[in-house]
N, C-alpha and C positions, 0 to 999 in steps of 0.2 A: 879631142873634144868632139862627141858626139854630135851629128846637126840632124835636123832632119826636116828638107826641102818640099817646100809647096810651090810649084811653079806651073806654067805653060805646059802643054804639050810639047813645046819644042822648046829644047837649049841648049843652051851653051856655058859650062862653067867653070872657071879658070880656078884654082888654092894653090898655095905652098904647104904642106905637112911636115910634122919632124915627128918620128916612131919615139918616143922616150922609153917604151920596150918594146921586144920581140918576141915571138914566138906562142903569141896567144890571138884571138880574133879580137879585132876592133875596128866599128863600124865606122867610119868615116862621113856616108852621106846616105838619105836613106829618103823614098819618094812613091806615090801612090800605093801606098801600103805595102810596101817593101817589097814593091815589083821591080822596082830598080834601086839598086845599093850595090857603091862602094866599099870593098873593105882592104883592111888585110889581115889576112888568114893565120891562121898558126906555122903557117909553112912559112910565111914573110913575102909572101905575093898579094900584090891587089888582084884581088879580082873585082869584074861588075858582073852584076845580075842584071840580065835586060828582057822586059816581054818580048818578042819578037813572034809573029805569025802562031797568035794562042797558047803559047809555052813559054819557056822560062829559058834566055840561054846565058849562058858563062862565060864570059871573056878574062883568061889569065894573064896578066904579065908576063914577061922573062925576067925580067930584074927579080932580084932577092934585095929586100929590104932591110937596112942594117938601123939600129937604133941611134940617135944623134947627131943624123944624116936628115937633111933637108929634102923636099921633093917639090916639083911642081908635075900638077895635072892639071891636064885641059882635056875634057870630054865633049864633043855636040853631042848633043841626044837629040831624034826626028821618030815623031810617033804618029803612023797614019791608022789612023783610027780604023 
């Protein structure tokens, strides 16, 4: 289920997910205009998109995500302006 998060500069956000498939992108959380987003990938990795220092950077998982498997994330995000 798609979301798409208006918040603080700074957070903190705890979900469960369950993939009901794999192998295609879907967006999981998505925030100041899709400067920072949650996905996961057609690979079966989350990844996040985060601003950091005027750019854009990438944080992968290790885990491979299998479909009808449960997850929980917790992210802080801290954004100095």
């Amino acid at each position: 289920m798609p979301a798409t998060l208006t918040t603080s500069p700074n957070f903190t956000m705890s979900f469960w997910f369950n993939a009901q498939t794999v192998g295609v992108q879907q967006n999981l959380v998505s925030a100041y205009g899709g400067y920072f987003e949650l996905l996961v990938g057609a690979n079966n990795q989350i990844s996040l998109y985060v601003p950091i220092a005027g750019g854009l950077t990438i944080i992968r998982s290790s885990t491979t995500i299998s479909s009808n498997t449960w997850y929980q994330l917790t992210i802080t995000y801290q954004h100095y302006g």
